[in-house]
N, C-alpha and C positions, 0 to 999 in steps of 0.2 A: 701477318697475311690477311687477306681481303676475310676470306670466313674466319676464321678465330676474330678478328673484330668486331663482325655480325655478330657471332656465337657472346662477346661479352657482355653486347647492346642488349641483347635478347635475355639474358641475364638479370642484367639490371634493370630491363622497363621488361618485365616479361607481361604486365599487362595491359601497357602502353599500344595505341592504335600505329600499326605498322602502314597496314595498306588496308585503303578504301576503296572499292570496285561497285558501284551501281549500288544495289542491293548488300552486296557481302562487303565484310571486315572479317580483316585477321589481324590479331596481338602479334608482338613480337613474338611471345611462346610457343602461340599455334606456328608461325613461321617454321620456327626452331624445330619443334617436337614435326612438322612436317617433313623437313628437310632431313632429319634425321632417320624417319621409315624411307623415302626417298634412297637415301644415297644405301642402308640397310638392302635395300632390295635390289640394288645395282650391284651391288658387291655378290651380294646372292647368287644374282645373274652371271656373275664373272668379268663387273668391270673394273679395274684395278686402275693403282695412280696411274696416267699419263694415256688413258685413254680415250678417243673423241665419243659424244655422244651427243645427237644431234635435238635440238632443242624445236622444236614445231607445233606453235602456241600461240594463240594470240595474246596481246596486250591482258593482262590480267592475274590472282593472286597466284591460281595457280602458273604461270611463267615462271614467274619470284621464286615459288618451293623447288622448282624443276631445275633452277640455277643454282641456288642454295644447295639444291640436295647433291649433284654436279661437284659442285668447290668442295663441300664437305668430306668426298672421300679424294679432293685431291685428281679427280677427274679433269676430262679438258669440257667446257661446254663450248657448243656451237650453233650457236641462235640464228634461224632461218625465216626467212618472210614465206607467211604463210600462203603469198598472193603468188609466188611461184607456180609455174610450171611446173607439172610430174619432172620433165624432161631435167629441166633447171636443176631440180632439187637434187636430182642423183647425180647429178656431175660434183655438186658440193659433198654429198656424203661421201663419193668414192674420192674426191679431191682430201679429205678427211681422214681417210683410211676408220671412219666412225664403226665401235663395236655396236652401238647402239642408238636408237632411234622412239623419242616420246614424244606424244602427237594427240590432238587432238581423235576423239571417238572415231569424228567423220571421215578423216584419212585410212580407217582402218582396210577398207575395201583395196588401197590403191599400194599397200604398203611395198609386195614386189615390184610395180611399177617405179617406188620411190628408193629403197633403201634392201634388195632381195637378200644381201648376207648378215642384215643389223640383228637384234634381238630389239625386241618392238615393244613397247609401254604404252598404253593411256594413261591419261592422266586427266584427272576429275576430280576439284575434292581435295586436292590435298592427297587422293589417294594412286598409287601406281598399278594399273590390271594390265598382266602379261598379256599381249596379241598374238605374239610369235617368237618363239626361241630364236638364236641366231649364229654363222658361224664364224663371223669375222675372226680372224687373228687380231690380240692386242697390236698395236702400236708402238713400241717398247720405246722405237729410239725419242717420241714425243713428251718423257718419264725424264724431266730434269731433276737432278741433284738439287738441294735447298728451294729455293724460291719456286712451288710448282706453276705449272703454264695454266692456266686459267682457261682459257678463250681463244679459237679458233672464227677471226673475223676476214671477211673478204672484201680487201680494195679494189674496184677498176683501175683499169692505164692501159696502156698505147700496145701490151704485148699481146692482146686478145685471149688471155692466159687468165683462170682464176686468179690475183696475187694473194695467197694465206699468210695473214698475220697474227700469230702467234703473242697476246702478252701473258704477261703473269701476274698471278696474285700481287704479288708485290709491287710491279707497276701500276694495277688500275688502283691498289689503294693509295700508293704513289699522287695518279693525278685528282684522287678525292681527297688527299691532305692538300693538294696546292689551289684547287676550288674553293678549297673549305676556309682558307688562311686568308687567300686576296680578297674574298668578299663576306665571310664574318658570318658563317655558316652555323647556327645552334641548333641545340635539341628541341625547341620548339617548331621549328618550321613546319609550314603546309605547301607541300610541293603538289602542283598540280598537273598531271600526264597526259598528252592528248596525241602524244610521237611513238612512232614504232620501238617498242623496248628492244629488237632485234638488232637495231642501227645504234655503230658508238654514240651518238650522241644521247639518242636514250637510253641505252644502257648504262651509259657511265654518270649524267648529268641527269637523270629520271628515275635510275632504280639504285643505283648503288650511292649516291651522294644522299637521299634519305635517308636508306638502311645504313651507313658508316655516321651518319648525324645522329641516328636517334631518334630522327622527326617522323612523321606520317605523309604520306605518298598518296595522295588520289589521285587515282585512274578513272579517265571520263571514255567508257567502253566505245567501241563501235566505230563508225567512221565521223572524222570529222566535222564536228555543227558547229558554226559561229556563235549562234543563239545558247546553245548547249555548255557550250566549252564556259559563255560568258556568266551565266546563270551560276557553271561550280565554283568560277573564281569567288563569286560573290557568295554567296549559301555555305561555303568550304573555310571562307572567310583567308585565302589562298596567300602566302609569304612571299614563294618565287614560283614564277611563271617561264618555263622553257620552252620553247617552240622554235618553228620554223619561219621563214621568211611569209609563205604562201598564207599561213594561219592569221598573222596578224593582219598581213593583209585582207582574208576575208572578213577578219571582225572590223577593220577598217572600212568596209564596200556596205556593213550592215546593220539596215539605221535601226535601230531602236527607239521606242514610246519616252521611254525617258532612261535618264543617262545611267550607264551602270556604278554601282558604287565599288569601286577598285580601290579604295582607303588603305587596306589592309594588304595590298601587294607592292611589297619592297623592291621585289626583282623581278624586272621580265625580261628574259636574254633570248635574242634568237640564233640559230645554226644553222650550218648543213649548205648554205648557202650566200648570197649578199644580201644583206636588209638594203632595199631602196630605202632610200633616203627621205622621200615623199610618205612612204608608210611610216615613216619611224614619225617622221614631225607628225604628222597628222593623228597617230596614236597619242604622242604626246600633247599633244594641243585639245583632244578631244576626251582623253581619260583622265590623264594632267599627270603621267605616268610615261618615264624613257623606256624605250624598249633598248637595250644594250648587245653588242652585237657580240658574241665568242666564237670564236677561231680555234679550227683543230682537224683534225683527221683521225683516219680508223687506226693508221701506224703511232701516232703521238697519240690520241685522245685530246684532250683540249688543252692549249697554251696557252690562250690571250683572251682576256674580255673588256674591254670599254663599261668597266662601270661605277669607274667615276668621271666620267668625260662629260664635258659642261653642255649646255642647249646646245645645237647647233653642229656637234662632231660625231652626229650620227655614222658617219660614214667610216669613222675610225675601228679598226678591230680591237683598238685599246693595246695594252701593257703589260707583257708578260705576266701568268700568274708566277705565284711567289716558288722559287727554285727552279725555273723556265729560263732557258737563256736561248734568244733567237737576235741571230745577224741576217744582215740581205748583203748577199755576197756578188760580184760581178763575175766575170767568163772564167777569171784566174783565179775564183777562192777568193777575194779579198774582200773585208766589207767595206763597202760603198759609204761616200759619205753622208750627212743627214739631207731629205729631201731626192734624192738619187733613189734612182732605179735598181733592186736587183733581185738575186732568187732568194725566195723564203726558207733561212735555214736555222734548225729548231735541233738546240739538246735539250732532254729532258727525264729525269729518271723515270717521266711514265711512259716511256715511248717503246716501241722494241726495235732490238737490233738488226733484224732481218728480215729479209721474206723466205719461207721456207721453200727451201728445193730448189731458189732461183738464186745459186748463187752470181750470176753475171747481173742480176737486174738488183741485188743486192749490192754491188761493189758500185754498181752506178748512182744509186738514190743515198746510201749511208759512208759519209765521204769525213773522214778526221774528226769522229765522235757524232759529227751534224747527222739530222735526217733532212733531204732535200726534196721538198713537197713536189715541186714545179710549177709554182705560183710565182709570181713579179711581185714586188712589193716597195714601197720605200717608209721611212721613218723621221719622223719629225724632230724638232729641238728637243719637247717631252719628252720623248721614246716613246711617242704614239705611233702606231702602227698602220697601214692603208694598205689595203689589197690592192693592184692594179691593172692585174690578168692573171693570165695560168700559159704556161709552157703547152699544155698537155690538153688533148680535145675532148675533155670529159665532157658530158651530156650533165647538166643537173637537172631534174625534173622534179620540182616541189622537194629538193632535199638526196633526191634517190640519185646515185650516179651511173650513169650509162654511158658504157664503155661504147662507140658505136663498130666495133670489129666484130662485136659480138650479133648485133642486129643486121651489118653487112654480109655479116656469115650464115645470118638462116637466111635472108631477101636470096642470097646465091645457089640458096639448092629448089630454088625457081627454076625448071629447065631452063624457062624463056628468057632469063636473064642473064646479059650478056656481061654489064656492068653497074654497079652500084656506089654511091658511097654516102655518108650517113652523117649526120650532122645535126647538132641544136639551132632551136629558132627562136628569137626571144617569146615571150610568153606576158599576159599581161597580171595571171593570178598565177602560177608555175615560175616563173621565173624563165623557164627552156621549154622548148616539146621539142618532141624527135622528130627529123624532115629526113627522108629518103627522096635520093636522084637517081633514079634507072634509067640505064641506056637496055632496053630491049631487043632480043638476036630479031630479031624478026619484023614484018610490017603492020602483025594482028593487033588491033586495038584491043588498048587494056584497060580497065578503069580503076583504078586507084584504089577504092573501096577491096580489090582480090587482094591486095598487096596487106593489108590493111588485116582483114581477114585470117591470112593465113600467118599472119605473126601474132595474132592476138591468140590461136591455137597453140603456139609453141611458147612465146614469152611472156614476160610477166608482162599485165597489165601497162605500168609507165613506161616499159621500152618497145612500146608497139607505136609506130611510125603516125602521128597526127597528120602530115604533112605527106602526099608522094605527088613526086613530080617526074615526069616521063622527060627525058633529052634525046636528041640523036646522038649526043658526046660527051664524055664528061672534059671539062676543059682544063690542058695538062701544060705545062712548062716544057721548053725543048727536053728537060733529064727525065721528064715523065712524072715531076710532082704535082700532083694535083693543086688546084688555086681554086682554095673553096672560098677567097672571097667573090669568086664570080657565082656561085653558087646561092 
């Protein structure tokens, strides 16, 4: 299991450098011995195996103890963006049925606003301070037999519905043995963090591939700097570099005095989204360094990466990691021949089997073993792999997915709005922004900036509409589907 692995790493390098955060380091030990009074005082508290406990932290050591301490008593963790909305957040905690809720000092004030039946934790330190007793009921049925559930993460799609995906220890160490095998993952590494630990991709390929390696993990705090980010790779003297599409691209847009010395990084893979092709050459031409593209989701975690794909196949997602089996199937389940078009579908022993509580939307996506993403794809002679669309009208925003039912659903409790619909717009550092079409019941002029306004009040920061545009109509097909390429 994903902790008892930790727990032997910690063991053996107990005074080997785990994670590096700005200023503070913690050893492996300190990790251990932290996560240890951690899950000690959860159990205290009355949390027991298989129950949700909501994680609200930002990027840094202490997250890592808060997860650690979490797994260690066999708990479920569920790691939240801190950039939520009050509103947001308690739909995820009671989606959770969470006994408990660890947060940052600064949320202390808002805690009934966020989580009113949790039992409540700061967390500082390494150290846990009770804020508030709590009276949820456990969870019981969430308490699996052998392999316990781990992680409590949330996918978007098309139902306007949290989708909770549920993996287990044993899958997310699962998809860190098949990271670790395709691309030659040792104890020395310097992985360098600059992604939400909160999003699969940082969780799995950010915090938990160092801690199951052995290596050391630095964290470059705060929000995003090109200049910042570029300085740790170099000064960190950095192995593998993980990021997003949007990231390389900024360090791409920004010049520097003289050139950075990136000698010492083997790996730089991006996610979460499509690497333009124009960033990848251009990083490469300019650092003398491929940035490799990996492919995955919150329900699989990661499957493919391109990183041994020659000059020039930027655009490939690369080849199954090792124990990953993915076909591209046509209308009938079959799979398509090489170069042919079809749906992206993915076994994998890190994936999970379900979405919880949905079973009709579960019988739809996990069909004779496969999990069916909703992406297009086809596959070359190699068994290189090419995204080519998506089924499904997800919003990507620098990485973040935005369901747009979710953003059409606050714009509607606008009196004045009569109708809306919600859509990506390409983006030239994001990749997407969010564009809202309101058709308004009325003839009172509106400006754009209310709409604008009043969603940045209720949702999170990237799903607040960059883009509104006023119509008289949205324009429909005789069966009344909307045809958002006229949009």
């Amino acid at each position: 299991m994903l902790y008892h692995h930790f727990r032997a790493n910690a063991q053996r390098w107990n005074d080997r450098a785990a994670i590096v955060c700005g200023e503070r380091s913690a050893s492996y030990g300190h990790l251990l011995s932290a996560s240890e009074r951690i899950g000690a005082r959860l159990r205290a508290a009355g949390i027991a195996r298989g129950d949700a406990v909501v994680v609200l932290l930002p990027n840094g050591i202490d997250f890592a103890c808060a997860v650690l301490g979490i797994l260690g008593i066999e708990a479920i963790c569920v790691p939240l963006n801190t950039r939520f909305a009050a509103a947001e957040i308690r739909v995820y905690v009671e989606n959770a049925q969470a006994k408990a809720l660890i947060h940052e000092r600064e949320f202390a004030g808002m805690l009934d606003a966020l989580a009113p039946h949790c039992a409540c934790f700061a967390l500082f330190d390494g150290e846990l301070e009770p804020t508030r007793a709590g009276t949820a009921e456990s969870a019981s049925a969430a308490a699996h037999a052998g392999d316990p559930a781990a992680t409590y993460m949330y996918s978007s799609g098309s139902t306007g519905k949290p989708k909770r995906v549920m993996r287990t220890q044993g899958q997310w160490y699962a998809e860190y043995r098949a990271l670790a095998a395709t691309v030659a993952l040792s104890d020395s590494e310097r992985f360098l963090c600059t992604i939400p630990l909160f999003h699969t991709h940082g969780f799995g390929n950010c915090l938990m591939a160092p801690l199951m390696s052995g290596s050391t993990l630095v964290i470059v705090p705060g929000e995003f700097n090109a200049r910042t980010t570029v300085a740790a790779l170099e000064s960190h003297r950095t192995t593998v570099f993980p990021a997003v599409p949007f990231m390389f691209k900024m360090i791409s847009d920004t010049p520097f005095r003289k050139r950075p010395d990136l000698s010492t990084v083997r790996l730089s893979f991006s996610a979460g989204a499509a690497l333009p092709e124009e960033v990848a050459r251009w990083f490469r031409e300019h650092h003398g360094r491929p940035v490799r593209q990996l492919y995955g989701s919150t329900e699989t975690g990661a499957v493919t990466i391109n990183h041994d794909g020659p000059p020039g196949s930027e655009s490939s997602v690369g080849r199954p990691l090792q124990g990953v089996e993915i076909d591209l199937l046509d209308e009938a389940g079959r799979a398509v021949a090489p170069d042919a078009i079809g749906e992206v579908a993915i076994r994998s022993p890190g994936m999970t089997r379900q979405y919880d509580g949905m079973p009709e939307l579960t019988a739809e996506c996990f069909v004779g073993g496969y999990f069916l993403l909703g992406d297009l794809g086809s596959k070359d002679h190699d068994g290189r792999i090419y995204i080519r669309g998506r089924k499904k009208l997800l919003i990507n925003v620098a990485g973040h997915k935005v369901d747009p039912l979710d953003v059409e659903s606050m714009i509607r409790t606008l009196p004045w709005v009569s109708d809306v619909v919600v859509l990506g717009q390409s983006h030239a550092i994001y990749g997407e922004q969010v564009k809202a079409v309101i058709v308004p019941r009325d003839a009172v002029a509106r400006e754009p900036q209310q709409v604008v306004d009043y969603c940045a009040r209720h949702l999170a920061e990237y799903k607040v509409p960059r883009v509104v545009e006023f119509r008289r109509e949205i324009p429909k097909s005789p069966l009344g589907k909307i045809l958002r390429k006229y949009l």
